[in-house]
C-alpha positions, -999 to 999 in steps of 0.1 A, spaced: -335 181 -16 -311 196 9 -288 174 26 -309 176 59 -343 167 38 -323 131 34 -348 104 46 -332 82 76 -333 45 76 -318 18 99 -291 -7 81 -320 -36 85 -338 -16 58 -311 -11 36 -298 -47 38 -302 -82 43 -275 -100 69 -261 -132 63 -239 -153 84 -204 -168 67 -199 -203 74 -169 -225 78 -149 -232 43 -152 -266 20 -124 -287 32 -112 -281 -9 -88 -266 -28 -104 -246 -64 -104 -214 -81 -135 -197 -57 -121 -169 -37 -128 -176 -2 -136 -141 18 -126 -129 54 -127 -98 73 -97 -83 52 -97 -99 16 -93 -129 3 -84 -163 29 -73 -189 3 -96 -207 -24 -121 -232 -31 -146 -250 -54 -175 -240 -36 -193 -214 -30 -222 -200 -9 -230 -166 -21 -230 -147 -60 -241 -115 -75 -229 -84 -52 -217 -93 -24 -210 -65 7 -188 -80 32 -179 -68 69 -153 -87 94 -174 -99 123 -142 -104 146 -109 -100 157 -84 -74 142 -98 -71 111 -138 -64 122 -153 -37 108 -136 -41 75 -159 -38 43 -152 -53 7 -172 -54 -21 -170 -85 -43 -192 -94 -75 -194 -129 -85 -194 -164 -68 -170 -166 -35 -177 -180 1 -181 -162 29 -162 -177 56 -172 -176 99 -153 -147 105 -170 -124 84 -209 -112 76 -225 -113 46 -250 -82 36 -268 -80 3 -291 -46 -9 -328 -49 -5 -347 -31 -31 -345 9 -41 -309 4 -28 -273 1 -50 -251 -19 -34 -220 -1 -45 -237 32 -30 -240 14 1 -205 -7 2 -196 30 1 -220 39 35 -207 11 50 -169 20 47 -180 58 58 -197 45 85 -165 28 104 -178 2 119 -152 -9 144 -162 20 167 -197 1 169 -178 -31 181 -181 -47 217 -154 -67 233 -117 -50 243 -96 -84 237 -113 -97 209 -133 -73 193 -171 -83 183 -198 -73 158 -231 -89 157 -258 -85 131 -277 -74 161 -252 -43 164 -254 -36 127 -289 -37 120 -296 -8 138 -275 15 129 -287 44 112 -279 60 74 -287 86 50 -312 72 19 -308 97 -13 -332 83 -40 -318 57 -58 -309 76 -88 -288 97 -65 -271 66 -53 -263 54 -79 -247 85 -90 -228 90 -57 -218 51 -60 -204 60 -103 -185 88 -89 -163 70 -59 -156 40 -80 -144 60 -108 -117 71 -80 -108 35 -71 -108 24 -102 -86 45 -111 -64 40 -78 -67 3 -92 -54 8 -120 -20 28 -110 -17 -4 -87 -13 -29 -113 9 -8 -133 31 -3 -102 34 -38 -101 41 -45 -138 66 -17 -138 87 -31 -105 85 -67 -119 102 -52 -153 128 -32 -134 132 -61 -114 138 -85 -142 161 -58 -158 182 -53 -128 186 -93 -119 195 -96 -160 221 -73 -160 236 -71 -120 234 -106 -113 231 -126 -143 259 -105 -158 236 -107 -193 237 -72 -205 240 -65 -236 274 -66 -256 289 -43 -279 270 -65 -304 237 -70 -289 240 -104 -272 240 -110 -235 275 -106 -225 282 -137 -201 267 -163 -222 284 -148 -254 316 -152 -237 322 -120 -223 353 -114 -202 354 -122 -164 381 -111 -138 377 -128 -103 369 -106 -73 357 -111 -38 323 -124 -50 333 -148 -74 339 -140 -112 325 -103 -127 325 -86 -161 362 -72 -160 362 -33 -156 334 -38 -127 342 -33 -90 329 -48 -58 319 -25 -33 301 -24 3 260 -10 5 273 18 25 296 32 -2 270 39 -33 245 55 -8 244 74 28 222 53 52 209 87 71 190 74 107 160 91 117 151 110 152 137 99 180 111 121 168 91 126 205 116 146 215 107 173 186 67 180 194 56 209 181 48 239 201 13 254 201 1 264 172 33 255 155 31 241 119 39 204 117 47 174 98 31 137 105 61 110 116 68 87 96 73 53 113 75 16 104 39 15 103 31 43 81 60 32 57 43 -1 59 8 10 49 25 35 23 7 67 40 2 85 74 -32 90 89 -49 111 114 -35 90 138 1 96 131 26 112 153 36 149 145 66 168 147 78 201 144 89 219 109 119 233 123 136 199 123 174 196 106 166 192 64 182 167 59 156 144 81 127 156 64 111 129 42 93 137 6 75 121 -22 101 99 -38 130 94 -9 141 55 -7 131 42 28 147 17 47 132 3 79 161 -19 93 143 -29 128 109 -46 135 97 -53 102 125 -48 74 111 -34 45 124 -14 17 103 13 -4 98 48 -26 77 68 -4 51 91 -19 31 94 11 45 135 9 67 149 34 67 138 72 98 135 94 117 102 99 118 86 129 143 62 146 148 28 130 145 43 93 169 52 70 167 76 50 189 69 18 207 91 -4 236 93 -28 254 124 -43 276 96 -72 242 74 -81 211 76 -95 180 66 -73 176 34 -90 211 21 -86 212 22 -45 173 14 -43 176 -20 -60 208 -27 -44 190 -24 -12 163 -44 -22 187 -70 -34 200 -79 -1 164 -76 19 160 -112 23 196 -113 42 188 -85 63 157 -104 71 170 -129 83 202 -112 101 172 -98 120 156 -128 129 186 -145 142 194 -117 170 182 -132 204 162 -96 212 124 -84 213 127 -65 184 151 -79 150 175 -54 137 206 -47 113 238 -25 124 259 -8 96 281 -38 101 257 -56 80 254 -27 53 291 -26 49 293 -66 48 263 -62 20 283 -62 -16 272 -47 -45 290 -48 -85 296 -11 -95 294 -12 -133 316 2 -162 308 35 -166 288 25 -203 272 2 -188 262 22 -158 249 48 -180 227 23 -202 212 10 -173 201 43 -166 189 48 -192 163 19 -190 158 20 -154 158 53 -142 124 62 -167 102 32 -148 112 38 -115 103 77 -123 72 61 -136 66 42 -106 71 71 -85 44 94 -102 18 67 -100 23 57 -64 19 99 -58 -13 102 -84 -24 75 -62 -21 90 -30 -36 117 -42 -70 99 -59 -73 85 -22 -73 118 -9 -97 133 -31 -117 103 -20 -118 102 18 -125 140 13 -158 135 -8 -169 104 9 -183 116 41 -194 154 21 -212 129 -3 -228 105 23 -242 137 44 -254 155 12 -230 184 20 -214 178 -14 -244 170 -42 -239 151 -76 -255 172 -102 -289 157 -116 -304 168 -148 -340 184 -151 -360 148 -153 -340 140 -119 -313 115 -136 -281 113 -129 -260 140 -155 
């Protein structure tokens, strides 16, 4: 079967639709399900088995998950379930090719109906091929699933490392032991009592806090090779898209961004991260941040550190849009270790954060290979081998 031999069916003969209903007034351990994810929790439920679930309004409508098991399906989203010689992963995966926003009504307060979605129209490989299609993709998020809760494990660990050592002050000790509560010696400074041998220094002298561009002024000329922008909103979602701004190549180096650069947004939303979204040029309200006398780890943690401060510096400026200065990064102290003890700390923290790194780009890149087989798979442009009895191989 060629990809245009694919039979055509509307989504009413593909699935059954469902209605979400107001939650239980009741706190439990049921998942309660919205148009993005998970709303809060329960100890009811009104659906089980697979569940395919769209948002039905607002900003998040359009949205698919895919959830197995007992949850409740709340107003603001629809509930579909597969009808027979369908897989319901195969069609989760339809449903997310499908975009369904672009089927909405309403500008304000964006609308669909099961009326809308019943009639829109889908390929319908045999449901061997489905299921084949539906093994392959998951295999892909699974995988992206995985790196994600290694991620996390990983920057709780260097977390926990970094709090232990840089503001606990319990390293270990010539001997072994944690070095304050061993009775390690402490000199006073400007932030109260530190290991003696350690010095107190400003956020703006481990690391260069480099601003980006305002990055419309550096379009690209026809047919010029270009990079995607990387704003708060990309730096937020940890990738660009199609939608992203572009900019010319030619801009200076040293404003070009790649897999692995600490980025600091310090207006609008504050956020700190490793970027491995691959290279892009930074825009305005981002710093990019560097040091040529630390290691990655050491100025990225630091910055993290005093995130919550700079949060709320932000909030308490009387503008439209929150914001630090460099005021705030000089005010911002850090504890510059011995040199032993900087270099043990490397030696533990420098390995996960590399760690992190890879997986968040190995991630990137599994999500790529995904969104590029998706729609090839869903049109039949792209087949999954079968063997000669017509099973999946």
């Amino acid at each position: 079967m060629s990809f245009s031999e694919f039979n055509r069916v509307k989504l009413n003969e593909a699935l059954d639709f469902y209605n979400g209903k107001k939650r239980p007034n009741s706190n439990g351990d049921i998942p309660v399900y919205g148009g993005n994810g998970i709303l809060d929790f329960c100890n009811d439920y009104n659906t089980e088995g697979d569940n395919i679930i769209i948002g039905r309004v607002g900003a998040y409508c359009g949205n698919v998950n895919y959830v197995r098991g007992k949850c409740w399906i709340s107003d603001n989203a629809i509930l579909t379930k597969s009808k027979n010689d369908f897989d319901s992963s195969f069609l989760y995966y339809v449903l997310v090719n499908e975009n369904l926003h672009q089927h909405h009504i309403g500008s304000s307060q964006p609308l669909l109906t099961q009326g809308i979605l019943k009639t829109i129209e889908i390929n319908k490989p045999d449901y061997v091929e489905q299921k084949k299609i539906a093994k392959l993709l998951s295999s892909l998020d699974e995988k992206i699933e995985v790196n994600n809760q290694i991620n996390k494990t990983l920057e709780n660990m260097a977390q926990a490392i970094f709090k232990q050592w840089f503001v606990d002050f319990e390293f270990p000790n010539e001997d072994g032991e944690p070095y304050l509560s061993s009775g390690g010696e402490m000199v006073d400074s400007e932030l109260g009592m530190i290991p003696k041998g350690w010095e107190v220094k400003g956020l703006d002298d481990i690391a260069e806090y480099l601003n980006g561009l305002a990055m419309q002024k550096f379009r690209p000329e026809e047919n010029e090779r270009s990079y995607p922008v990387l704003k708060i909103k990309e730096l937020r979602q940890g990738a660009t898209s199609s939608d992203s701004d572009i900019c010319s190549m030619n801009i200076e180096k040293r404003y070009v961004v790649k897999d692995g650069d600490v980025i600091f947004s310090w207006s609008g939303s504050l956020l700190v991260d490793i970027w491995c979204g691959g290279f892009c040029g930074l825009n305005q309200h981002l710093f990019k941040v560097t040091s040529d006398k630390y290691e990655k780890w050491f100025y990225y943690y630091w910055t993290n550190y005093h995130l919550e401060r700079f949060i709320s510096i932000a909030k308490s400026k009387a503008t439209t849009m929150g914001h630090i200065n460099r005021k705030d990064l000089t005010d911002s102290k850090v504890v510059v270790p011995s040199e032993d003890i900087y270099i043990k700390a490397t030696s533990f923290l420098k390995p996960i954060l590399d760690r992190l790194t890879e997986s968040k780009i190995e991630s990137r890149q599994l999500n790529e290979l995904r969104d590029t087989l998706l729609p090839k798979l869903m049109s039949g442009e792209i087949r999954v081998p079968l063997d000669s009895e017509g099973e999946a191989s």
